[in-house]
N, C-alpha and C positions, 0 to 999 in steps of 0.2 A: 504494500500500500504506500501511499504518496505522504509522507509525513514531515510537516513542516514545523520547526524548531525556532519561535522566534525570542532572539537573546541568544547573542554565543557567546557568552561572558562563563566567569567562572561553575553554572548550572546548566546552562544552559549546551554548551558544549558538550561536556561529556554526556549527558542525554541524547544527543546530534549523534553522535562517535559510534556511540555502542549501538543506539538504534543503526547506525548504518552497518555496524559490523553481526548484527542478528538479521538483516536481510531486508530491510525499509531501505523504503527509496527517501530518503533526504533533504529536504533544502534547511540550509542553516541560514537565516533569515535575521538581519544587523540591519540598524539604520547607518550605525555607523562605519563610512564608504571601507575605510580604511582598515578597519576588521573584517571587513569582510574580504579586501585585497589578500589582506597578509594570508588568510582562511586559505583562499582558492592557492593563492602561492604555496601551500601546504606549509606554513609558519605558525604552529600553536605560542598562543601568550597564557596560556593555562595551565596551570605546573601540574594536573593532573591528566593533561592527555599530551601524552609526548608527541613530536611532529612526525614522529615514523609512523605512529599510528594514525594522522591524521592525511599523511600521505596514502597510507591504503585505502586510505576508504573513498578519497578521492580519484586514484588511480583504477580504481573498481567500478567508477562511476553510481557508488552508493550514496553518494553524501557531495552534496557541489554549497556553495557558498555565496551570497549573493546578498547586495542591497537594494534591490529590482524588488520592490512588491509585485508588479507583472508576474515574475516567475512560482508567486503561490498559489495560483488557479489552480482550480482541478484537485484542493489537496482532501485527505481522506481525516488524517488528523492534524490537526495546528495544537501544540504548546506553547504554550505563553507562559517566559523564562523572564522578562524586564523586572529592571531594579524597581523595588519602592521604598523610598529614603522617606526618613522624616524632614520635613520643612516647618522650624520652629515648634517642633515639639508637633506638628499636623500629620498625617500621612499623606504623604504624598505620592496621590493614584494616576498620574497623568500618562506615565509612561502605559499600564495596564490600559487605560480611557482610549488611548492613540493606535495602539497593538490591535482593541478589538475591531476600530472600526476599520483599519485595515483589512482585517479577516475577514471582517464583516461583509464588505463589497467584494469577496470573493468568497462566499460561505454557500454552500451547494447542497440541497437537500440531501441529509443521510448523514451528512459529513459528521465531524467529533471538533471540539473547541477544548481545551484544560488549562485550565490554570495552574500552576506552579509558584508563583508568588509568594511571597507570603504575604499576610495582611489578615485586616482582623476580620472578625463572624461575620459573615454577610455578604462580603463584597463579591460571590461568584453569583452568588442570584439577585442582590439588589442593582449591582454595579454591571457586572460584563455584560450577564443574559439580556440585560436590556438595551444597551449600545449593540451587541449583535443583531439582537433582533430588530432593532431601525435602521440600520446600515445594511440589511440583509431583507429586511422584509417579508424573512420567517420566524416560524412559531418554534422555541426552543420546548425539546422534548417532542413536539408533533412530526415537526421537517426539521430540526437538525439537535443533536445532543451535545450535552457537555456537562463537565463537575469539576473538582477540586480535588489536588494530588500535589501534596508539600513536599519541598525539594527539602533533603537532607545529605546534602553534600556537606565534607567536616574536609575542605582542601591542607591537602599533603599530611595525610590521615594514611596509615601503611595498614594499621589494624584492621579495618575494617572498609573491605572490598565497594565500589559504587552499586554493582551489581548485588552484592553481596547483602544490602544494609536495605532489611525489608520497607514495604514501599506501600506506605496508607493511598486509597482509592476512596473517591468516592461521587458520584452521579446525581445529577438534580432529578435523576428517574430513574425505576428499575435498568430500564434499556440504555441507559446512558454509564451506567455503572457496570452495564455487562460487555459491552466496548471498549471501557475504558478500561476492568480489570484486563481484560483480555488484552491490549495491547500491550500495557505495564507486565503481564505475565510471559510476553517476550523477552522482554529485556531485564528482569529481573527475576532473583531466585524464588522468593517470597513477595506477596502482594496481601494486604490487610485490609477488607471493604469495610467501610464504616457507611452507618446509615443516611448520611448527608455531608452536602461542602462544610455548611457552619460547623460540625463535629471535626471534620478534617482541619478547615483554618483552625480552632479553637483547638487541637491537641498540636499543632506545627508550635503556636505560641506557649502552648506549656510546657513544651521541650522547653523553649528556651527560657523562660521565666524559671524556670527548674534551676538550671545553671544562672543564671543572671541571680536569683537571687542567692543562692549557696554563697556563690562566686565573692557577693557583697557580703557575707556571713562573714567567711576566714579573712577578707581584710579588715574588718571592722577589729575585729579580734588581733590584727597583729596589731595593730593599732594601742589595741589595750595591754598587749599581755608583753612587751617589751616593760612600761613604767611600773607593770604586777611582779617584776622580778621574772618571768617566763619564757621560756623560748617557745613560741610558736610553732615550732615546724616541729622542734622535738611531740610538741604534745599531739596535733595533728598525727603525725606517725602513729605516737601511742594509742588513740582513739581510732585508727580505721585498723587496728588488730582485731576489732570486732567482727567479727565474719556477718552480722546480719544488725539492721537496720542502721547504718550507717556510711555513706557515698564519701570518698576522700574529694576532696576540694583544696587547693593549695593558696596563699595569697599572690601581689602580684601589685605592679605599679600598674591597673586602672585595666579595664575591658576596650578594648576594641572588633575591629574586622566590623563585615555586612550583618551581622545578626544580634549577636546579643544588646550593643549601646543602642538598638534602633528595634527590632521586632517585640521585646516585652510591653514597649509605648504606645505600641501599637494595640493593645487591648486596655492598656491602662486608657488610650483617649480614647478608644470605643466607649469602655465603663462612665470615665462621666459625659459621655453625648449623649450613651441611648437611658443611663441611670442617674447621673446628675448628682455620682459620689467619687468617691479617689478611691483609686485600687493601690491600700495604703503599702502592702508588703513593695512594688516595684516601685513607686515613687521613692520609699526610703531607700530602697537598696540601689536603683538610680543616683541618688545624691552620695553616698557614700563612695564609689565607684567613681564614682565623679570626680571625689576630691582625693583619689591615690594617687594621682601626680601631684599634688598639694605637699603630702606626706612624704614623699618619696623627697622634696626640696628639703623641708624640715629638717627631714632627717641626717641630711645632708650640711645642712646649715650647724645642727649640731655639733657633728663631726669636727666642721672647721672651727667654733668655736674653743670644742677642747681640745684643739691644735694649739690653740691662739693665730688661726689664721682667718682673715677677712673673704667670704664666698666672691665678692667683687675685684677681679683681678687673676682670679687663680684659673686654671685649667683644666677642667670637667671634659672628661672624654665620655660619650654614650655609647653602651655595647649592644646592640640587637636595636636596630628601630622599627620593625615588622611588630605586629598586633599579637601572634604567631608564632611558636618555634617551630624553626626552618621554613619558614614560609616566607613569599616573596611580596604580600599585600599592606599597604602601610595605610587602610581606609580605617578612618578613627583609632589610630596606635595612640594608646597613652603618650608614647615618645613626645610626640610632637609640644603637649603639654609642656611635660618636665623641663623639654627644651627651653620653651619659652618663656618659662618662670627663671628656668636659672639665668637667661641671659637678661630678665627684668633686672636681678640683682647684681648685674654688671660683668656676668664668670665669662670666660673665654672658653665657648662649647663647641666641639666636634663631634661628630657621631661614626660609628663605625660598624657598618652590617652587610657583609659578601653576598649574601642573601637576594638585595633590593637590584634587579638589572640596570643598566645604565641610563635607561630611554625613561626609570623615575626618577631618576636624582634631581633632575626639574623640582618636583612638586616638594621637597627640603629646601628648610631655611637656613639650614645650618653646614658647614664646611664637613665634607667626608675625608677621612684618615682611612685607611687599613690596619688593622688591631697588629701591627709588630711592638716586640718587643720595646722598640726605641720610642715608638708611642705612648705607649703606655708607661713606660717608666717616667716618661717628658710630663706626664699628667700628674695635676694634685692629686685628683679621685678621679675613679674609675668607675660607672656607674652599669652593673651588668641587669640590663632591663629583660633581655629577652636573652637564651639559652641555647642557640644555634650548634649545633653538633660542627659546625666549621669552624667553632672558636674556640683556640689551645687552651683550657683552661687552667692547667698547670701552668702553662708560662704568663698566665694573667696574675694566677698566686703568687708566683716568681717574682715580676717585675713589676709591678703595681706597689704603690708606696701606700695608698688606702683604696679600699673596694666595698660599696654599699651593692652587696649580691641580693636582689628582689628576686633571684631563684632557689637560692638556697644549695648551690651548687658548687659553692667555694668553701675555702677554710683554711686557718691558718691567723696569724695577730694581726694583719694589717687587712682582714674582714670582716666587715660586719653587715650579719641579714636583715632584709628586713622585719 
């Protein structure tokens, strides 16, 4: 069947890939020209579909690449993979609004429309079904189907397989649920039908609220449990020796990437639009998270205090600027924060992560080093944010004169954890 994949971004991609390597016919559909060049050039920017792979499936004429809505006529299923960011705390649907009605003036009785998205309860049947069905001038569920099917992609995740990592389904109707399992039952080992979209959106968001608010748990607590006389991480260890009701969570200077600082908001503003209260657990653990680059300064400030040295002037080197470890995406990295506070207070900041390809180094404000030896030694503190399996960590312990490790991955008198 004729299956078109719009978004080849980090979900949207490897969905494109594998569906073309189980035997669909393809288009991987980008507004933007230049993704979609690099695509057809068989050039992946997705660290989870390597370009050899993406070369077969091209070479196969399973999978073609294209920013031509022209070329999505005729198609059997369309995914809709586009971002939805939040815009001052709103969500922001435009990208979904734009996608449908594209589809929409190509939406062919019979056809299948899904969403992938995330976003909160509702928006597959208040939101899509009805820009399809005015751009299309059919009746959803009569002449053509569609549901809701949350992406769970964890990029540069080795544990656990794309294919692998079972796959919630679900149809605005029986018959649209039995299309949709069954296509998802190609490309996936395991498929989970749930009895509607809003159940689907609404359990995508309590993945993440899950994490998001844990996540605000163990930092709050390092927070606390340094001035309690406690270490932290020791005690953490100690408590997930528990074999049963208990999920280890580690701390961390602050939450980034596409999902957790943005999809929990996402039902928190649903709660006060459609109930007109505060979904108190993720606003507080929002704010918290919030301010781990705050603390991460502090902490730091400390430091040079009981040096006797002044934060303004000195030489702050940052280890890992990725959201991530080993990952190459730097959309809402705490980094950026910390960067920015420490250079409020005057320090002389570099960053250093092998990690970020060269084509982002644009979007940093700050000068990149390479973690050698001579660097690090040249620096007052050493600040290792993120935990990159590319960085000597032993020669960090080495040569490093002080090191605020936020992984807990150092040791030795010249560090200290968060």
């Amino acid at each position: 069947m004729k299956v078109v994949v719009a978004g080849q971004g980090y979900v949207g991609l490897p969905l494109a890939v594998r569906a073309a390597e189980v035997g669909h016919r393809v288009v991987g559909y980008d507004v933007n020209t230049e993704r979609a060049r690099r695509l057809a050039a068989g050039e992946s920017y997705v660290e989870d579909v390597a370009s050899s792979r993406l070369r077969a499936v091209l070479d196969t004429g399973a999978y073609s690449a294209t920013a031509d809505a022209d070329a999505l006529a005729d198609f059997d299923i369309a995914v809709i993979t586009v971002p939805t960011p939040l815009r001052g705390g709103v969500p922001d649907l435009t990208y979904i609004e734009s996608c449908a009605r594209t589809l929409g003036g190509r939406l062919q009785p019979g056809a299948t429309v899904v969403l992938e998205s995330t976003t909160y309860p509702g928006t597959t049947e208040e939101l899509l079904l009805p820009i399809l069905e005015k751009a299309s001038g059919l009746k959803g569920g009569s002449d053509f189907l569609a549901g809701f099917s949350p992406e769970r992609i964890a990029p540069g995740n080795k544990r656990f397989s794309f294919e692998g990592t079972p796959k919630l389904v679900s149809g605005i109707d029986a018959a649209s649920l039995d299309v949709i399992k069954g296509f998802y039952d190609s490309i996936f080992q395991t498929t989970v039908p749930v009895s509607g979209p809003k159940v689907a959106e609404m359990a995508k968001l309590i993945e993440n609220v899950f994490r998001f608010v844990n996540i605000s748990l163990v930092n709050e607590l390092a927070t606390l449990a340094k001035p309690l006389g406690v270490n932290v991480w020791e005690a953490i260890d100690a408590a997930a020796t528990k074999p049963f009701g208990f999920t280890r969570f580690t701390p961390g200077p602050g939450v980034g990437g596409h999902c957790l600082p943005v999809d929990p908001l996402f039902l928190s503003w649903k709660v006060r639009q459609e109930l007109g209260v505060p979904f108190r657990f993720v606003e507080l653990a929002a704010d918290v998270n919030r301010h781990m680059p705050d603390y991460v300064v502090q902490r730091l400030a400390e430091a040079f205090q009981e040096r006797g040295m002044p934060v303004s002037g000195s030489r702050i080197l940052l280890l890992g600027l990725t959201y991530k470890i080993n990952a190459t995406d730097l959309r809402e990295s705490p980094s950026a924060r910390v960067a920015e506070l420490l250079i409020s207070l005057g320090a002389v900041v570099r960053g250093a992560d092998p990690n970020i390809p060269a084509g982002d180094r644009a979007e940093l404000t700050l000068p990149m080093v390479d973690a050698t030896a001579e660097e690090i030694a040249a620096s007052d503190a050493v600040v290792l944010l993120m935990d990159h399996a590319r960085f000597d960590l032993a020669m960090i312990e080495k040569n490093a004169p002080y090191v605020l490790d936020c992984r807990n991955r150092l040791s030795g008198p010249n560090v200290e954890t968060l």
